[in-house]
BASESE-110364 format. One record per residue: residue number from 1; z, y, x of N, C-alpha, C in turn. Coordinates in pm, 1 decimal, m for minus. Each point is the difference from the previous one (the first is absolute). Layout:
NUM,Z,Y,X,Z,Y,X,Z,Y,X
...
This chain:
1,7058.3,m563.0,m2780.1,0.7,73.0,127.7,m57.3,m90.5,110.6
2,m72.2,44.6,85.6,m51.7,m70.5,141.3,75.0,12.2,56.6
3,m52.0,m125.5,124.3,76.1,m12.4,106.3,m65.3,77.1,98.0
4,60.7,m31.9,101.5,m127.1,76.9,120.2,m108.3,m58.8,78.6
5,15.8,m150.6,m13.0,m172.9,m66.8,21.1,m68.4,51.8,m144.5
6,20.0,29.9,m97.2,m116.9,m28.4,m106.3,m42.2,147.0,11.7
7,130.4,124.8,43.3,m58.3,114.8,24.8,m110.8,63.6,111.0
8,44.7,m102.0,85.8,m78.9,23.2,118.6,m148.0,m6.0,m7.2
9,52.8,m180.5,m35.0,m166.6,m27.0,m60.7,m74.3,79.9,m96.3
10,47.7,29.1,m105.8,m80.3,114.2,m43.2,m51.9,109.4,61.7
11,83.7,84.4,73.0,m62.5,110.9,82.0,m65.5,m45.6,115.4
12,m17.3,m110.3,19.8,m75.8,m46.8,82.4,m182.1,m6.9,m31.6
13,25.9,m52.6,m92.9,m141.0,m57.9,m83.1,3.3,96.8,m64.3
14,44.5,151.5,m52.7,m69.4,116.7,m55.2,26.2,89.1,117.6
15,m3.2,1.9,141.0,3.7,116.9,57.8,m100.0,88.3,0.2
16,m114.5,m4.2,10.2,m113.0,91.1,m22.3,m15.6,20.6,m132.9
17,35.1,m56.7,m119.1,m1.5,m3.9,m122.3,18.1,146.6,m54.4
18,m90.5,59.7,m80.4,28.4,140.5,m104.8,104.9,m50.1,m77.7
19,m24.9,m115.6,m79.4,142.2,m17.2,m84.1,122.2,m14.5,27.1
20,24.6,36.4,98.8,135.0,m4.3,98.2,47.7,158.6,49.8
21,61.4,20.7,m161.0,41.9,154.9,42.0,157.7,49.2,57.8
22,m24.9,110.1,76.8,158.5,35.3,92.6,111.7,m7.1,m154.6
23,m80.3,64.1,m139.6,92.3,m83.5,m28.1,78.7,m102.3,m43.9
24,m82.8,m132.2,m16.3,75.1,m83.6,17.2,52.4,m70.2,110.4
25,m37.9,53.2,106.2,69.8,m28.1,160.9,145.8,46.5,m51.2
26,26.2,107.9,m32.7,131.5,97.3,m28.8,41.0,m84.5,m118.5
27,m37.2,m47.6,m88.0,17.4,m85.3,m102.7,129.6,m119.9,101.8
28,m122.3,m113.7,74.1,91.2,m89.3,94.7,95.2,13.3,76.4
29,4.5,149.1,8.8,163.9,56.3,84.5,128.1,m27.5,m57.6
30,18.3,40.1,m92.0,90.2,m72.9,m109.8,59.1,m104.3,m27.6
31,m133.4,m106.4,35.9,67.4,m122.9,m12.9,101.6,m48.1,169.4
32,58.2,m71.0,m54.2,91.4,m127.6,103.3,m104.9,m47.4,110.7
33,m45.9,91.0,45.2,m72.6,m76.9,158.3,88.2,25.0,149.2
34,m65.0,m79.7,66.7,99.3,13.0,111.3,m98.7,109.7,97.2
35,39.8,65.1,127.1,5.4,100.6,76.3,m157.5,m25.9,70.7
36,m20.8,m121.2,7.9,m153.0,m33.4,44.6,m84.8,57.5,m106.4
37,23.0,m44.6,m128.1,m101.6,11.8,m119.6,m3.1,133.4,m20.3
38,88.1,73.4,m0.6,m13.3,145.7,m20.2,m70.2,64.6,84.2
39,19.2,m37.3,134.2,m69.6,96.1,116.9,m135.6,m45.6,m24.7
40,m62.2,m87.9,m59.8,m147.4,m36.5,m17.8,m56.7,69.0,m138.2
41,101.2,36.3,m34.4,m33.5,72.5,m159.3,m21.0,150.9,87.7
42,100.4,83.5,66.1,m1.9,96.9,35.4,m112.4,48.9,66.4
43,m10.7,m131.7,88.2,m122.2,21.4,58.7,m121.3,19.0,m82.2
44,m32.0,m77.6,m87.9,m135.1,m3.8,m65.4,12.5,178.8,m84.0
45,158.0,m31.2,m72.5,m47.8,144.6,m56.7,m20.6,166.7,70.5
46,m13.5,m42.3,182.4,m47.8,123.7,63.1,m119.1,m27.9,m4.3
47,m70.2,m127.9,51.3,m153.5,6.0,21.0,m57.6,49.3,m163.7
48,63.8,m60.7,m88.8,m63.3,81.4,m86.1,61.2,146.2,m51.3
49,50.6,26.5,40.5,30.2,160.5,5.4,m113.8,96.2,85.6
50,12.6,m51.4,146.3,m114.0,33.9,38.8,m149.6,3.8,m30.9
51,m19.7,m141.5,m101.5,m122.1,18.3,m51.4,m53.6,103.1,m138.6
52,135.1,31.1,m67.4,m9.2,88.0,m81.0,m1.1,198.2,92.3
53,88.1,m16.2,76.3,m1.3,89.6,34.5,m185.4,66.8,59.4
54,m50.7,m99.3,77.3,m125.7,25.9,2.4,m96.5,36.5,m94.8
55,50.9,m123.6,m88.2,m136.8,31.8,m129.3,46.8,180.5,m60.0
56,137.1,32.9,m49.4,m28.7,131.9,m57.9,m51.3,91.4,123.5
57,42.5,8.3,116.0,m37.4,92.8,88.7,m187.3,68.9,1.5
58,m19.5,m159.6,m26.3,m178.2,m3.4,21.7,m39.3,59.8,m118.9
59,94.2,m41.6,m132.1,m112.5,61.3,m107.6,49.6,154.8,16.3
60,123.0,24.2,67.0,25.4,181.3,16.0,m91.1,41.7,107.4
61,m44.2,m78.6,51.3,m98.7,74.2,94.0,m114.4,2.1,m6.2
62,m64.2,m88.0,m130.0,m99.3,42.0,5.2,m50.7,37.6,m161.8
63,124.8,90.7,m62.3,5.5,101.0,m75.8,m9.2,141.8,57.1
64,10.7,34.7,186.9,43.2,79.7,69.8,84.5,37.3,21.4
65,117.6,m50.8,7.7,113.6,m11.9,73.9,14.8,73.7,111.2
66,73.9,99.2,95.8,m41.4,4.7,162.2,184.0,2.2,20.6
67,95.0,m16.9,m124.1,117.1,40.8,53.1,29.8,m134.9,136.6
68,54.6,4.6,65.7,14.8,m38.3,151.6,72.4,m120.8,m54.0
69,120.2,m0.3,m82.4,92.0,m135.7,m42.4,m105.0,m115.1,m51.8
70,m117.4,50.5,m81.3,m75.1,m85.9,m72.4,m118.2,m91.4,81.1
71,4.8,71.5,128.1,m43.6,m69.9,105.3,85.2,m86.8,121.2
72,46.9,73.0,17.7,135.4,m118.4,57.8,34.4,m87.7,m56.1
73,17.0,m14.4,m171.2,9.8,m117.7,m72.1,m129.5,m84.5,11.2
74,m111.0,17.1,m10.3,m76.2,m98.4,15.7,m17.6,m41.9,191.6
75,27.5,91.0,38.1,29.1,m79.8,165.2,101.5,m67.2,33.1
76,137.6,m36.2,m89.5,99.9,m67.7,m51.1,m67.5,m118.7,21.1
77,m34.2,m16.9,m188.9,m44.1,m112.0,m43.4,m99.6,m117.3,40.3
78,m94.8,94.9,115.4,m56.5,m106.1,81.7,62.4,4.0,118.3
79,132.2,8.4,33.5,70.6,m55.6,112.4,m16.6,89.1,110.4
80,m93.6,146.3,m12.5,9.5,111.9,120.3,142.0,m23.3,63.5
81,m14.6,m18.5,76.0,134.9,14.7,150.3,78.8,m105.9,m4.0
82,m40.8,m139.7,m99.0,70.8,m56.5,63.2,m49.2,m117.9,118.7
83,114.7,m65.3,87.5,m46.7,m20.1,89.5,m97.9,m151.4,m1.5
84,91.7,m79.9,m113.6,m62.9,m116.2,m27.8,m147.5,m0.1,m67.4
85,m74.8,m66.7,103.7,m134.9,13.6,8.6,m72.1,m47.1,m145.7
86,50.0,m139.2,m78.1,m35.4,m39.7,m115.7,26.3,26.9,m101.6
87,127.4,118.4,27.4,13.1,87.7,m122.6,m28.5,126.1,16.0
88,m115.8,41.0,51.6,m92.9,106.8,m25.1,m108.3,32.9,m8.4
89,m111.2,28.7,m97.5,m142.6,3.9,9.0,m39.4,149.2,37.4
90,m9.3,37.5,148.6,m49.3,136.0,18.7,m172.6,8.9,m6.9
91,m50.7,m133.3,6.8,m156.9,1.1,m2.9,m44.1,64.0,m160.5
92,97.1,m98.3,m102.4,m53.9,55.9,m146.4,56.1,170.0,m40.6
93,89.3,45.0,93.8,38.3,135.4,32.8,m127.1,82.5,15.4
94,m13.4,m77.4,141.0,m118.0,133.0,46.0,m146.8,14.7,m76.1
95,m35.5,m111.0,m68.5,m91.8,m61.1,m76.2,14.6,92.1,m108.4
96,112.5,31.5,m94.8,21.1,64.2,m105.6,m3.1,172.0,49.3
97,64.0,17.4,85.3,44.6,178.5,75.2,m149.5,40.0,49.3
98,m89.1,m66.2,34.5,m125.4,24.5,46.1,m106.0,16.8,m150.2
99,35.3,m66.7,m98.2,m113.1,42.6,m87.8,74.5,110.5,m102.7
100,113.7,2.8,m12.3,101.3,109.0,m12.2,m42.4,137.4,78.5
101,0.3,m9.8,68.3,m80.7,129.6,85.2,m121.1,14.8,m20.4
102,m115.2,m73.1,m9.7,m136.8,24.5,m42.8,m7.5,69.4,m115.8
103,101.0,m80.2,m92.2,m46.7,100.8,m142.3,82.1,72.5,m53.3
104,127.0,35.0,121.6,117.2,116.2,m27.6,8.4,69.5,119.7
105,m132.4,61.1,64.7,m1.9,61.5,133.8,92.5,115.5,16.7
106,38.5,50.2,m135.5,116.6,146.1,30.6,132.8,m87.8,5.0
107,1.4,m127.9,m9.5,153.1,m48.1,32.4,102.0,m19.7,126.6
108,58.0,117.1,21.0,59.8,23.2,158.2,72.6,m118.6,34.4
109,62.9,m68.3,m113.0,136.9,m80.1,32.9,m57.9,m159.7,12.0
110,m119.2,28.8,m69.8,m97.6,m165.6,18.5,m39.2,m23.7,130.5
111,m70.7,121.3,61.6,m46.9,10.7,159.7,146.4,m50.2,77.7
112,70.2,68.3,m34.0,113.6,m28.1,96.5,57.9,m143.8,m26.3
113,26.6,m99.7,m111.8,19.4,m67.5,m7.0,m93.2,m143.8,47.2
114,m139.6,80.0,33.4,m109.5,m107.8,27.8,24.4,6.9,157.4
115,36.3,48.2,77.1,7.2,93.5,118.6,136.6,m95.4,69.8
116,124.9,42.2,m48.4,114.6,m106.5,m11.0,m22.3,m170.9,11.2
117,m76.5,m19.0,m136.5,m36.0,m138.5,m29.6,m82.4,m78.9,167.9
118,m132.7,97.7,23.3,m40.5,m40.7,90.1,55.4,m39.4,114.3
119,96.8,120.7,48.7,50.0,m1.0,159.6,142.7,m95.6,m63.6
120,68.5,m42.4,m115.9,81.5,m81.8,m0.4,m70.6,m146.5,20.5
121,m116.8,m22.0,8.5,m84.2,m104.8,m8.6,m90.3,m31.2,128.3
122,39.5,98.3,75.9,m30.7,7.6,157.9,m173.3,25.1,m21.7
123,m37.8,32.5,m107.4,m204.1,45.7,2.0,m9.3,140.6,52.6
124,18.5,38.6,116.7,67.0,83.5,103.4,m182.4,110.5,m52.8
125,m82.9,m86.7,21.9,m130.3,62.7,13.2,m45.1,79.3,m103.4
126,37.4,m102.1,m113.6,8.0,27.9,m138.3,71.7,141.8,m42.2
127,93.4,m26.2,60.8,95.2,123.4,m76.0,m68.2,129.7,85.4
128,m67.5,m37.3,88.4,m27.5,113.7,88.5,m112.1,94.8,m64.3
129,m65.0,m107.1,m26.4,m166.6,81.3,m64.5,85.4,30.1,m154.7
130,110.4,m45.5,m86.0,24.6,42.6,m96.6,68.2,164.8,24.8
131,75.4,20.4,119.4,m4.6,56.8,21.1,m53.6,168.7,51.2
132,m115.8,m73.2,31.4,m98.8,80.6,m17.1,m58.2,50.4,m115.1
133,6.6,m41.1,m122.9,m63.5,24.9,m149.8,157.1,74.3,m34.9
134,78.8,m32.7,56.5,137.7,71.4,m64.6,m41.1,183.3,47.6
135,15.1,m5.7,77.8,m35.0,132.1,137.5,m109.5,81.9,m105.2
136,m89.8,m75.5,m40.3,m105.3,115.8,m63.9,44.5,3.9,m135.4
137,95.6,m87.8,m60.0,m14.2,17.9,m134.3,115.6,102.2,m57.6
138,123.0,m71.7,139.5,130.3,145.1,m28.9,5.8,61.8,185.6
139,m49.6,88.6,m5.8,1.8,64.5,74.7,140.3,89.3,38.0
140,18.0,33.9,m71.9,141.1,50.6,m27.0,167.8,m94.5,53.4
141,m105.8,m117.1,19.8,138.4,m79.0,43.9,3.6,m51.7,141.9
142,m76.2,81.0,85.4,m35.1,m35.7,60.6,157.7,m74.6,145.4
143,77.9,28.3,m11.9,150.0,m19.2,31.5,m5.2,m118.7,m30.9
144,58.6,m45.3,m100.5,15.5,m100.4,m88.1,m142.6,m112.2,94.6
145,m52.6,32.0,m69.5,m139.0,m132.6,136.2,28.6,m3.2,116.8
146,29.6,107.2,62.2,m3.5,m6.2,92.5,160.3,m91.1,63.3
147,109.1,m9.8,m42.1,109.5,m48.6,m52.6,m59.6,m169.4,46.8
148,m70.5,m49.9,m107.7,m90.5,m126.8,m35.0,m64.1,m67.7,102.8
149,m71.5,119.7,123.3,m53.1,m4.1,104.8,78.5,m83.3,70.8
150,74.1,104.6,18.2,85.6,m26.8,100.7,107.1,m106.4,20.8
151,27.3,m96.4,m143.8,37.9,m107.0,48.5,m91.2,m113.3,17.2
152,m122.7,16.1,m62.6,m114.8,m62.8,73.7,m0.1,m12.8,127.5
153,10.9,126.4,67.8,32.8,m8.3,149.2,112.8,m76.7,67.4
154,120.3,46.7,m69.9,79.0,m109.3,69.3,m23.4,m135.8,m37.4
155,m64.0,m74.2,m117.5,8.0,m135.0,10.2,m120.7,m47.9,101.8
156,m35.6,114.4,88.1,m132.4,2.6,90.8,24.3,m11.3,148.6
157,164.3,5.7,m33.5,45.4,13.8,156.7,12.4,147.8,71.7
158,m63.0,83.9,m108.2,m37.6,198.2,70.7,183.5,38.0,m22.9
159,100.0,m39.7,34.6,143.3,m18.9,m37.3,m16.5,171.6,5.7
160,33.8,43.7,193.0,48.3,129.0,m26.7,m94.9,93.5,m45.3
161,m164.6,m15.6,m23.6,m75.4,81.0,m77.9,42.5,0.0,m140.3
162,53.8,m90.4,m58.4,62.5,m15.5,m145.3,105.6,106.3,m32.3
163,101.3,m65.4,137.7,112.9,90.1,m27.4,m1.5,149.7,32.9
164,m97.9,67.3,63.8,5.2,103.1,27.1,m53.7,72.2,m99.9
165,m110.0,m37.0,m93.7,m27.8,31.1,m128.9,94.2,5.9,m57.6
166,60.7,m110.4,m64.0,133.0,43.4,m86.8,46.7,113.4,0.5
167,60.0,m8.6,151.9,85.4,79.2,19.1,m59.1,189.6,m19.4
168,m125.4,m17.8,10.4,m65.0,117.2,m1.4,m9.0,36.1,m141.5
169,m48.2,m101.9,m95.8,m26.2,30.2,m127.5,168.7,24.4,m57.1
170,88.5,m70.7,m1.7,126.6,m18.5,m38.5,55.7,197.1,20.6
171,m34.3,43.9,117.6,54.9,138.8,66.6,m72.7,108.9,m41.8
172,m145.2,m53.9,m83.9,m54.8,138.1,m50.7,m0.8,m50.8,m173.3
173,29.8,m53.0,m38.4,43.4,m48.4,m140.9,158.6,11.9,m44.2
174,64.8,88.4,63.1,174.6,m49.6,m33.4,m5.0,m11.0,m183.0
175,m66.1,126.0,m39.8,42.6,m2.6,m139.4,m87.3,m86.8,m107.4
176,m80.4,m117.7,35.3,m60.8,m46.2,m36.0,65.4,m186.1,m15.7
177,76.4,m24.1,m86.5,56.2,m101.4,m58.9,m85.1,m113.7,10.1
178,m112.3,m31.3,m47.1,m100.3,m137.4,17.4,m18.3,m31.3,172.9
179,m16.6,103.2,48.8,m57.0,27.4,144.0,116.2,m72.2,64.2
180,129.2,10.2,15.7,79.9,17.8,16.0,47.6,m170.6,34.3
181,m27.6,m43.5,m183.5,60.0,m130.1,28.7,m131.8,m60.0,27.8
182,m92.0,12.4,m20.3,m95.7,m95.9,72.1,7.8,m48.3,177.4
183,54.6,164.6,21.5,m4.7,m50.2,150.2,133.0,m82.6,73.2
184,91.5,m16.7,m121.5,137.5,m14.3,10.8,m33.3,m158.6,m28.4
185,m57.4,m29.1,m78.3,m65.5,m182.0,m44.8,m41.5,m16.0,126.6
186,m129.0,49.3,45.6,m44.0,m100.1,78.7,42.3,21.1,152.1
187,154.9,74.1,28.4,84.1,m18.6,114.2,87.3,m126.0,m38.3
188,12.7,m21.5,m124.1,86.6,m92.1,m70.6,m78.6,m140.3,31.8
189,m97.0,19.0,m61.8,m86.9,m122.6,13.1,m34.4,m46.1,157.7
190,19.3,85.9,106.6,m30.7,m55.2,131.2,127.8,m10.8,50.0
191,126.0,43.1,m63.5,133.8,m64.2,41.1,20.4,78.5,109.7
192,m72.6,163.9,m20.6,105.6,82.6,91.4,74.4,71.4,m111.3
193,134.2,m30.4,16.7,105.3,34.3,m123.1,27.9,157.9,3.9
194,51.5,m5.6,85.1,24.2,137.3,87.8,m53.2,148.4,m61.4
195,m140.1,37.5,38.3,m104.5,39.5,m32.3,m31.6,m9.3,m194.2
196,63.5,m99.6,m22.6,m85.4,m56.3,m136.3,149.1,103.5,m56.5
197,117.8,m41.0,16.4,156.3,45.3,m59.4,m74.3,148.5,m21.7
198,m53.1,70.6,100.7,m24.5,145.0,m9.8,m55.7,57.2,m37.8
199,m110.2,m86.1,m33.8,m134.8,39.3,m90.0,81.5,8.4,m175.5
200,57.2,m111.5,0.9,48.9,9.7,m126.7,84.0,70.7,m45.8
201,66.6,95.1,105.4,87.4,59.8,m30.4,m35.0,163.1,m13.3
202,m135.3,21.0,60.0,m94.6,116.8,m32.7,m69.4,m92.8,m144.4
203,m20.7,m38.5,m18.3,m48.0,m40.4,m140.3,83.7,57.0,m99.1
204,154.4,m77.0,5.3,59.5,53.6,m110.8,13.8,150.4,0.0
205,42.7,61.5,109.4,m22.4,122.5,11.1,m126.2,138.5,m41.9
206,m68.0,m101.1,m27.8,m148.6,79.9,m13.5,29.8,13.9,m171.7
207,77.4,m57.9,m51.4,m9.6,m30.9,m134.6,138.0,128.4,m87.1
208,m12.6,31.5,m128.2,62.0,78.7,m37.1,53.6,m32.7,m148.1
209,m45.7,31.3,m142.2,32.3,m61.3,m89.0,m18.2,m126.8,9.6
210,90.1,m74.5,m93.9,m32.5,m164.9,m67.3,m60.0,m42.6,123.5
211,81.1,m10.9,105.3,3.6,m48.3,158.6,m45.9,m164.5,m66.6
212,m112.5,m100.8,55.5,44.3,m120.1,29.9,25.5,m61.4,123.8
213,69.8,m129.3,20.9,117.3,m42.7,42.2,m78.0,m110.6,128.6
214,m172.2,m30.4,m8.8,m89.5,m57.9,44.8,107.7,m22.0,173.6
215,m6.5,145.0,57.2,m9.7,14.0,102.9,148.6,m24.7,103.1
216,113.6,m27.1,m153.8,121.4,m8.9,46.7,35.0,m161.7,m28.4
217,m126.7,m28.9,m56.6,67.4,m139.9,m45.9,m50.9,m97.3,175.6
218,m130.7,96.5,16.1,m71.2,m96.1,116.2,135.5,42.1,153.2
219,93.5,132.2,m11.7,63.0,10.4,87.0,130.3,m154.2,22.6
220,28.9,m0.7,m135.1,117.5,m109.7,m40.3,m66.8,m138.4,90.4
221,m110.5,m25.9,m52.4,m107.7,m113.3,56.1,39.4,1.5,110.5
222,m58.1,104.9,38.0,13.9,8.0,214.7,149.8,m41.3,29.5
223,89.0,110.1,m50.6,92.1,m19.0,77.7,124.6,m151.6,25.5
224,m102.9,m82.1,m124.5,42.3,m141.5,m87.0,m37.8,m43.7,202.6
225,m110.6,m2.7,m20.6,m47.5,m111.0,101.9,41.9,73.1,198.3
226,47.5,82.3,m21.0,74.2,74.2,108.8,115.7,m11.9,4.2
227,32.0,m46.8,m97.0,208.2,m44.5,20.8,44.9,150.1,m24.3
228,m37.7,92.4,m9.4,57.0,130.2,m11.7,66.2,47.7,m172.7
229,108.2,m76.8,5.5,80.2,30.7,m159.1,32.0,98.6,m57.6
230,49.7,59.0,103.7,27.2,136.5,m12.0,m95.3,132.0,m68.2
231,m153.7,m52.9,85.1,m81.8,114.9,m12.7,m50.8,m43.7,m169.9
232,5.5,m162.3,m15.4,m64.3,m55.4,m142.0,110.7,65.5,m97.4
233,138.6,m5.0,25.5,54.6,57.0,m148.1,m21.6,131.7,33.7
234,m22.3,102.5,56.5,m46.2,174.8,m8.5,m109.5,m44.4,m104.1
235,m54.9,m64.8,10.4,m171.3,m2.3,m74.7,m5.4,m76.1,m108.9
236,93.1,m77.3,m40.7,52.6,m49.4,m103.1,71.1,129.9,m136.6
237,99.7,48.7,134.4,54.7,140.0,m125.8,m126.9,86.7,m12.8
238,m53.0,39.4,104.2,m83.8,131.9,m34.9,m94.8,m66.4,m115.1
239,m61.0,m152.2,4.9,m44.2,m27.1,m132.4,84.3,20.3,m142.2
240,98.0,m52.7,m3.6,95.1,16.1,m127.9,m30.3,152.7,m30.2
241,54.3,104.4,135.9,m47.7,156.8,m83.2,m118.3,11.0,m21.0
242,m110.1,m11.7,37.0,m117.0,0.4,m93.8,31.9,m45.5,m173.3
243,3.0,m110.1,25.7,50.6,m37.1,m145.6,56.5,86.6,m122.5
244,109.3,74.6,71.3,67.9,74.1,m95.0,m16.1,168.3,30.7
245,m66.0,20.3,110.5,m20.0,129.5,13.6,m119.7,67.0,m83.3
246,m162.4,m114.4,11.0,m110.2,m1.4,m24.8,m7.8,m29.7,m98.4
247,56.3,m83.7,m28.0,m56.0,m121.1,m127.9,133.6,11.5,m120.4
248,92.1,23.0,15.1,151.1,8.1,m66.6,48.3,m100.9,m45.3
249,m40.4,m134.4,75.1,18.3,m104.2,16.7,135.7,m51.6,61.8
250,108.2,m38.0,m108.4,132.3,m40.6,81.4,36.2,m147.8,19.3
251,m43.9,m54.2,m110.9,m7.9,m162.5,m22.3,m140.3,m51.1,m14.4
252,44.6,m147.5,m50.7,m140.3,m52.7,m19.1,m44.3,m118.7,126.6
253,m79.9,m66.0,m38.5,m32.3,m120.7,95.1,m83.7,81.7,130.7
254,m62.7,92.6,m47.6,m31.1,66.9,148.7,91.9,46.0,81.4
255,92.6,82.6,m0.6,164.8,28.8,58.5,23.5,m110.3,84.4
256,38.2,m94.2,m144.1,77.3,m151.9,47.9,m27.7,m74.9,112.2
257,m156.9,10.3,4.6,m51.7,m73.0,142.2,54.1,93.0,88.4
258,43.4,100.1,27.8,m4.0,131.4,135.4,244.6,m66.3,m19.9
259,m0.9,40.5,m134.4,141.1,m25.5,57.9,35.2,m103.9,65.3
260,m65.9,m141.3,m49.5,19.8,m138.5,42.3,m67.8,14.8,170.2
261,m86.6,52.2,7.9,m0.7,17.9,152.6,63.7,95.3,82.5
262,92.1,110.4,m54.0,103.9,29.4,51.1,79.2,m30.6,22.3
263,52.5,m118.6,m96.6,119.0,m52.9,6.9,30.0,m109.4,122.5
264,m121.4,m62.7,7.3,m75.4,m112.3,103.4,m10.5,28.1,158.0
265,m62.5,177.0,24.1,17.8,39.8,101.9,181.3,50.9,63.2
266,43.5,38.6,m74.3,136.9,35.4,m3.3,98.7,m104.0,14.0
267,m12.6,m127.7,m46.0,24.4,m141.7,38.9,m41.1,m11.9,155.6
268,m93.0,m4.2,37.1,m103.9,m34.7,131.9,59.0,103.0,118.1
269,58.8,136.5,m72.0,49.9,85.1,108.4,176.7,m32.2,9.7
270,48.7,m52.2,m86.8,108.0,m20.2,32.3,89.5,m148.1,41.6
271,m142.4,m114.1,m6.0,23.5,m128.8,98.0,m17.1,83.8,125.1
272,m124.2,92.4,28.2,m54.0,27.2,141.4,127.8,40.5,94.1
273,80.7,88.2,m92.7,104.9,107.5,73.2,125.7,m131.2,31.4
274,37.3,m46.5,m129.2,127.3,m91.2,36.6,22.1,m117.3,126.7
């Protein structure tokens, strides 16, 4: 059995290494290491989680893939949204989503993901003229771009021209679910909460069978960073009934996370009161 210099050193000197698979990372869990050595194991076996997660995404996508999860996984794996700058490559993103579109021009969810990529990457100009090839190619979506626009605009400073769009598109779209939370994100993303709580709450509303939970999970979010406990466990239960109303879901590690944060908020409301 190793110690934890000889383990270290090893994952040190194979970190980029192929022969260094998650599972024998999961292998070294097992052994007698101390609380440092593990969190460096854990760690390595996300970056390479993430790197697997990318590689199948790519070969599902470019078998033709358009389901929406199989793209979010590869915007995962190269670090889409997160904030740390050296753990994300959005250049080899847009690099890949751009010739992805050349030779999969009927792909709605590629445009949109090249579109995202850009304005998450501040190529403001870029996304604009992509925008423009979006406009002629789905015409039909024309909402949805226009959605895209418009936070272009606000990272432009056009604040209440932004928001008055929203608010316009948001009021002639009620029953339109994508519409809905898009405009509910990027109130979120400019940190008017307020506005954003409501969008999401016509989101879930817009929705009918096999409800998902997108729009209640981003309410929990808000009301996390608002101190508002109260309003986070309503949105905590109304998730659990999804679960078992929609899905007939009573247990299970999905539950578990919603009870354990019930239990947490319900703690938090009853230091508040005493």
């Amino acid at each position: 059995m190793r110690d934890d210099k000889e383990v270290l050193d090893y994952l040190w000197d194979n970190w980029d290494s192929q022969e260094l698979t998650i599972d024998q990372l999961i292998a070294f869990v097992k052994e007698e290491l101390s609380e440092d050595t593990l969190s460096e194991i854990w760690h390595l076996v996300s970056l390479k989680s993430m790197e697997n997660t990318a590689f199948y995404a790519k070969k599902a996508i470019e078998k033709g893939s358009e389901l929406s999860f199989v793209h979010d996984n590869l915007l995962f794996g190269f670090g889409f949204g997160n904030n740390d700058f050296k753990k994300r490559d959005l250049n080899a993103l847009v690099t890949y989503y751009r010739n992805h579109v050349e030779s999969k021009p009927n792909s709605l969810i590629s445009m949109r993901c090249l579109i995202e990529i850009l304005t998450e990457n501040r190529r403001y100009i870029e996304a604009i003229n992509t925008l423009i090839e979006a406009k002629t190619a789905f015409p039909q979506k024309r909402e949805m771009w226009e959605v895209y626009e418009t936070w272009i605009q606000w990272c432009d400073g056009e604040k209440d021209e932004a928001r008055a769009r929203w608010e316009y598109l948001s009021n002639h779209n009620l029953d339109d679910y994508l519409i809905q939370l898009m405009i509910a994100d990027n109130y979120a993303k400019a940190s008017e909460y307020d506005p954003a709580l409501e969008k999401y709450e016509r989101a879930f509303k817009a929705q009918h069978e096999k409800r998902k939970i997108d729009s209640l999970i981003c309410q929990v979010q808000i009301y996390d960073i608002l101190g508002r406990t109260d309003k986070a466990l309503v949105s905590v239960k109304r998730i659990q009934e999804v679960f078992l109303k929609d899905y007939g879901i009573e247990k299970g590690p999905e539950v578990n996370v919603w009870k354990e944060k019930e239990k947490i908020l319900l703690k938090s409301l009853e230091e508040s009161n005493s």
